[in-house]
N, C-alpha and C positions, 0 to 999 in steps of 0.2 A: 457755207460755213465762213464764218470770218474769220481776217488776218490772224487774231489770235488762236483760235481753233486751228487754224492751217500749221500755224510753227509751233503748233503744240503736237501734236499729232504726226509732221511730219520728224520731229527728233525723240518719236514716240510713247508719247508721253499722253495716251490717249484718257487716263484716269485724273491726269494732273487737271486737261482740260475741262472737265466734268467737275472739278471739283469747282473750278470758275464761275463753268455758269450757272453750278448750283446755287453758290454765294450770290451770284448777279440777282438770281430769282428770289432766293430769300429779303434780298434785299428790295427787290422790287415782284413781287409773286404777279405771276402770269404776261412777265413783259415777254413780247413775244418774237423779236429779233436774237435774247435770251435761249429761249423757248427751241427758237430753229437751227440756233449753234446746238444747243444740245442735242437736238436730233440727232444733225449730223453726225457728233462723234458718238454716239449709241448706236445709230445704226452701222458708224463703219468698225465698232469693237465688234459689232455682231450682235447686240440686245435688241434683238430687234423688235420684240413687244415694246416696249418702253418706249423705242427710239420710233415707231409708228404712232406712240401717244402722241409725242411732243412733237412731231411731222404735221399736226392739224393748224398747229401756230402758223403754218405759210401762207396762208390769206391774211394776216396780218400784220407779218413784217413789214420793215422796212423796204419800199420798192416792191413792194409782191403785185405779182401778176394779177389783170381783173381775173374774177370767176368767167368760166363761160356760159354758165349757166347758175340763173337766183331764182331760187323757187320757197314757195313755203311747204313746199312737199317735205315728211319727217324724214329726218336724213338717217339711214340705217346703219346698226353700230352694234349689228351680230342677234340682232329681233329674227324669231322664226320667219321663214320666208315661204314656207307651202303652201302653194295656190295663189301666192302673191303676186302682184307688177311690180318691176322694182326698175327707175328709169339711173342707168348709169351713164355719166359724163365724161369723154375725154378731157385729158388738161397735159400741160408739157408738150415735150418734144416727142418723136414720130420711135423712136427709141424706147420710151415708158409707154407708150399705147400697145407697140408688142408685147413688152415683158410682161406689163399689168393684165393684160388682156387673157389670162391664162385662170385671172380669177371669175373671168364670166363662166366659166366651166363648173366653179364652184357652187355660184350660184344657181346653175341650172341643177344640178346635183342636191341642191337645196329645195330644189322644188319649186322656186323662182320663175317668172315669165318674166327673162330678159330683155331689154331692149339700150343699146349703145348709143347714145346721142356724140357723133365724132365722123373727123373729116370725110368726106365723100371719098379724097383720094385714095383712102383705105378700105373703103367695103371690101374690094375685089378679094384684098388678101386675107381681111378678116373672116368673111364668111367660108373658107375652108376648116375652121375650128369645127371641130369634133360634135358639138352641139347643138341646138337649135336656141341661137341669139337673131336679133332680129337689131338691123345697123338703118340706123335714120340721120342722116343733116341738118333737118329743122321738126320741131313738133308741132303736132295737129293739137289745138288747141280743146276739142274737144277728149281728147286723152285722159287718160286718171290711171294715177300710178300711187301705190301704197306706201311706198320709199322711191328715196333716191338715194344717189353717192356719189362722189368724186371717185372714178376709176383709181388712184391712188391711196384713197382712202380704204378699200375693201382689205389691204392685207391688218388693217387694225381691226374693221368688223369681225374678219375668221382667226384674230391673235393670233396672227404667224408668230411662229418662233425661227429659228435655225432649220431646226430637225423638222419643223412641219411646212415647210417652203413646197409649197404643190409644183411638180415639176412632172408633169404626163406628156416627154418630151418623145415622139415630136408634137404638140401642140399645133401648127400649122402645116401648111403643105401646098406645096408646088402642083400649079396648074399643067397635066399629062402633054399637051400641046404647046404648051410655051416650052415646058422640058425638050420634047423634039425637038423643039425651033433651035433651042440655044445648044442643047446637044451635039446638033450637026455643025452650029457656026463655032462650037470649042474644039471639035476633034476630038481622038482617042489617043493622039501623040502624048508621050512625057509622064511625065507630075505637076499637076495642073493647077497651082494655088490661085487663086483670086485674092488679090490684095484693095485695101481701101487704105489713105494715107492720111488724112484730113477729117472732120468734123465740119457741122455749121461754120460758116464763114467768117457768120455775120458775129457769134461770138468766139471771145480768145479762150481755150480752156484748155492751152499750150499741150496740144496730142496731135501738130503737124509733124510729117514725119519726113525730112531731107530725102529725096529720091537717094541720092548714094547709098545709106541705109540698108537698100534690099541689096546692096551686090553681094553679101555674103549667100543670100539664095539664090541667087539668079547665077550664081558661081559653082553651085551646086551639077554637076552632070543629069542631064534628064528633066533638070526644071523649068518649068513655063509659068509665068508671072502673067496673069492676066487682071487689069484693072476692073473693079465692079463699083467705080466712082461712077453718080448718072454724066456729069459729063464726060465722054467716051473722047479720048484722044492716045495714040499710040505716043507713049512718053520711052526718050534713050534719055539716058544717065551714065555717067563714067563711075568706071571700076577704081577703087583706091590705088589699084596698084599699075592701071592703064588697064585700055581696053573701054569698051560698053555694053549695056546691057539693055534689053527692050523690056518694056511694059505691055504687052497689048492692050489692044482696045479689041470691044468687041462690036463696036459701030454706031452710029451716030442713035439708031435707034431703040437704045438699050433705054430702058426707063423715061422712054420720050413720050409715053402715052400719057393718058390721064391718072391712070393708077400705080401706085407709089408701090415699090420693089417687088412689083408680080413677075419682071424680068428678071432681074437679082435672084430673088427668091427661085426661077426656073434655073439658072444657071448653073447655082450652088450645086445642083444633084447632080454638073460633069464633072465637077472641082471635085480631086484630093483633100484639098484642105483650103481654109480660108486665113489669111492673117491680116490683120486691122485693128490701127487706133481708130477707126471709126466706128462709136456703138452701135448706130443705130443698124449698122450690116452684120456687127456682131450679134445685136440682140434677134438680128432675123436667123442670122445661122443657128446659134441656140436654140431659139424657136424651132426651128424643121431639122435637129437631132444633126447637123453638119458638125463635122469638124475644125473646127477654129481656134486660133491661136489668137487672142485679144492683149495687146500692148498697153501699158499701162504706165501714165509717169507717175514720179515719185510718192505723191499722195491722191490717190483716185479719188473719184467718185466715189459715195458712202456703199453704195451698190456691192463692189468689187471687195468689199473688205478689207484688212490689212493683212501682208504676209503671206494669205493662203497661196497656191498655186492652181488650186480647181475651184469653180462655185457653183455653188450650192442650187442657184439661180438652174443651172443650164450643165447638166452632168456632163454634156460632148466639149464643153470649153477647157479650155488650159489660159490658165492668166500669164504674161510676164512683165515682173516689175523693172522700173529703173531703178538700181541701186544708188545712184548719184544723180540728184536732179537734173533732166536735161539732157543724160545721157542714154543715148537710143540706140548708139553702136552698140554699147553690150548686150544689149537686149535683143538685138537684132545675131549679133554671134550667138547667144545662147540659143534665140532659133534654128539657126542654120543647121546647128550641131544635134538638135533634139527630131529635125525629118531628116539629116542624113541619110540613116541606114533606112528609112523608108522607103524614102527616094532611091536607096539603093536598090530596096528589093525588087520595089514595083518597074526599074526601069530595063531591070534584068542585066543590072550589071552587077560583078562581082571583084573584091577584091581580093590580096593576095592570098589570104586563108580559103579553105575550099567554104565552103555553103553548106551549113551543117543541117538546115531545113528544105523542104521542098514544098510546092504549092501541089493539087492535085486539083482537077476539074473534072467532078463527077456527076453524071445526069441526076436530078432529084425534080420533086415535083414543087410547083409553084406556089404550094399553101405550106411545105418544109421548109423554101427560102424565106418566105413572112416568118415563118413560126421562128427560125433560128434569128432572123433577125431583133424581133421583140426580144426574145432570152435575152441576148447579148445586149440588148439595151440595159432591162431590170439588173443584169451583171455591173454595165457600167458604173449604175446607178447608186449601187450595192456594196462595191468592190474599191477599198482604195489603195492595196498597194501601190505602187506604181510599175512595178514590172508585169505584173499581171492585165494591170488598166493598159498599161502601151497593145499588150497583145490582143485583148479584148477589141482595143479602140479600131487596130488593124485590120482584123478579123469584120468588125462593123464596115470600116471603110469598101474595103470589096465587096462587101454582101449588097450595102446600098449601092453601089454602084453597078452592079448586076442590076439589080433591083430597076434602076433607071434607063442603064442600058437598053434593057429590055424591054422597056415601055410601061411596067407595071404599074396601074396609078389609079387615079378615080373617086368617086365618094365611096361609094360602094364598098372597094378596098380597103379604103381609110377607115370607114364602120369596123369593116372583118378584122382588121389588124388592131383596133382599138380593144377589140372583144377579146383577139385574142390574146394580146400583152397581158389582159385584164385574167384570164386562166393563166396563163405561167406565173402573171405575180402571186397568185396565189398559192399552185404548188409548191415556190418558193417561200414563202411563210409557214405554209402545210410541215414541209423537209424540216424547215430550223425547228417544229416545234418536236416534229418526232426526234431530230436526232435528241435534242434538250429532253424525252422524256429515256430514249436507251440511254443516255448519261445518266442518268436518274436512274436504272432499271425501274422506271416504272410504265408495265404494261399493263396497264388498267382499261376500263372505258373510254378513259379521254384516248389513250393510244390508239386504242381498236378505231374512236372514232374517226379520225383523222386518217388511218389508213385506207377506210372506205373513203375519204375525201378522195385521195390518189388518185383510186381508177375511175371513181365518179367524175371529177372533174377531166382528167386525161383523155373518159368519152368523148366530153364536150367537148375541149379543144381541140380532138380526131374531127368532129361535126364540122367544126370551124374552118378547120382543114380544107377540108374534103368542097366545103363552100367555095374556096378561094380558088383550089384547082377546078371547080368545075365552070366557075363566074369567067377562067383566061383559056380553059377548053384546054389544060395541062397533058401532054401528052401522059405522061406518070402521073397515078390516082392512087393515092393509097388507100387500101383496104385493113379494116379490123376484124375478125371474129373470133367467137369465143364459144366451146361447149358448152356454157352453163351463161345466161343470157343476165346481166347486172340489172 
């Protein structure tokens, strides 16, 4: 976005902008440095249909990036895709390849035969997605593909809007052995946040974050601040008020391999919680349903929207904005204050009032903890109070963390637990429509219909079940039966 668009937008005035470079276009139709300020502020009002129109002008601007890939293959723009090859292209930074990456899902759901032409560094982590994509670095010349696309371009193909942002979070997922590995080098000590402070280096997009910054967490009782920067160094920083604080490192060989945050990505699942101005660790926590608290100065990225505090992008995030350019102190108090009583519950300390809640640890079977986990997801998903969402969010955090604890992982799992989100999302569409038709009193056909969904469906996800504990040899199996056989 250009300087104008930036001070127009940052003193709010996101329509004023619009109206700019409406004029600039009428005056000049189709100039396209125009064209990608407007983007900009469409997509960060939230129009994001429109604002993914004018998002195609970025091969044309001023200074735009080469393509990395020129074909004459017909470039797709939401054409049926069944039984199709459709060759899709990375572009940008390693940040939009996760978030984008969510619409290969779509296309396979399209009936598409996917194939990702994008960095090698990535296969590891991409090919965990839910799907069957197929990930290449250079093409065979004799190939034939019916479309292609700029990875960035696909959410114009499927007309995303707000309300239609495909978000089947977790979409990625941690390798079960790099989990062990980094499990045992984090411990079970504390409240375990993984922090990232910086972005790319090599450009300025002012979201470095003054180590001082975290003392208000690291001052927190029970907190452990662990670095998930790939260069791993045990960083102290002084307290405002005296004293210091450590950062951990988790050792030289964190993200030192070839493939890009398959470590990161295993870590997140001993982490409480993740906080970072860095996206591209946000967009991975995102990605695999973590906990993240993502910092944001004064006028983001179009991504992150304006004002909201959750996005849309990634249900398990919380944004926080700077109120005054620049400033990260209060951004940083506002976190402290917002895991407080988390940090309080989980570290089993109590303050002067008694503890009006209790935790309980009751044996269940191993396709019950998948199963309540998904609920709680589609709730997050679902739900936006925010007293509600904090308890939701809570309730998630222990569950995945059992969940890791415990070893539970794999493709296998990852299918079962896709299937099975996939039956509670439903019964939960199923619920709103009957309660909508008893508000109605009407029990009609359509009623009766949908009550046979119920137990029909509730078989299935028993099935589902019943798969999960027997795939981990669950001591606890649960059993259905019924006199009269559905």
């Amino acid at each position: 976005m250009s300087g104008l668009g930036l001070a127009l937008t940052e003193a709010g005035k996101i329509d004023e902008a619009l109206i700019y470079f409406d004029e600039a276009l009428n005056h000049r139709p189709g100039y396209p440095d125009a064209r990608i300020n407007r983007a900009g502020a469409l997509l960060l009002k939230g129009s994001l249909k429109e604002g993914f129109e004018d998002f195609e002008s970025r091969w044309d601007r001023s200074n735009a990036p080469p393509k990395i890939l020129i074909s004459d293959l017909p470039s797709w723009e939401g054409q049926k895709l069944a039984g199709q090859a459709i060759l899709v292209w990375d572009e940008q930074g390693l940040g939009d390849l996760i978030q984008f990456s969510r619409y290969l899902l779509c296309l396979v759901d399209a009936g598409a035969d996917v194939t990702l032409l994008c960095r090698k560094n990535m296969h590891q982590l991409l090919r965990t997605l839910p799907k069957s994509v197929r990930f290449v670095e250079a093409l065979d010349s004799n190939e034939s593909f019916a479309f292609q696309s700029a990875l960035m371009s696909l959410p114009r193909g499927f007309q995303t809007r707000l309300e239609t942002v495909p978000a089947p979070i977790p979409y990625l997922r941690p390798e079960p052995s790099l989990v062990a590995k980094w499990a045992g080098r984090i411990g079970t000590g504390g409240f375990r946040i993984g922090v990232g402070w910086q972005g790319n280096k090599l450009i300025n997009l002012q979201r470095s974050i003054p180590f001082p910054c975290f003392a208000p967490l690291a001052a927190i009782e029970g907190v452990r601040l662990i670095s998930l920067m790939k260069d791993q160094a045990a960083i102290e920083a002084e307290m405002p008020a005296g004293g210091r604080f450590t950062i951990e490192s988790l050792g030289n060989d964190f993200d030192a391999g070839p493939d890009s945050f398959v470590d990161c990505a295993a870590a997140m699942e001993s982490l409480d919680l993740v906080v970072t101005s860095d996206t591209a660790i946000a967009h991975l926590a995102g990605a695999l349903g973590r906990p993240v608290f993502l910092t944001l100065k004064r006028v983001p990225d179009w991504r992150w929207l304006m004002l909201r505090e959750d996005c849309p992008w990634y249900p398990s995030m919380r944004l926080f904005r700077q109120a005054e350019k620049g400033d990260w102190e209060s951004v940083f108090m506002r976190i402290a204050s917002s895991i407080a009583a988390d940090v309080t519950e989980k570290a089993g300390q109590f303050t002067s009032a008694p503890r009006a809640m209790m935790e309980l640890a009751i044996p269940a079977a191993v396709g019950e903890l998948i199963d309540k986990i998904t609920i709680l997801e589609i709730k997050e998903s679902h739900i936006g109070e925010a007293a509600k969402l904090e308890n939701i969010r809570r309730e998630l955090t222990l569950l995945r963390t059992l969940k890791s604890e415990c070893g539970l992982g794999g493709a296998r799992l990852a299918e079962l637990q896709a299937e099975l989100k996939s039956m509670n999302g439903m019964l939960w569409n199923i619920e709103n429509a009957l309660r909508g038709h008893e508000a109605g009193e009407d029990f009609g056909a359509a009623f009766v219909s949908l009550a046979r969904q119920v137990y029909k469906t509730n078989d299935r996800r028993a099935a589902l079940k019943k798969k999960i504990n027997l795939l981990f040899s669950s001591v606890i199996i649960e059993e259905r039966s019924y006199s009269i056989a559905s």
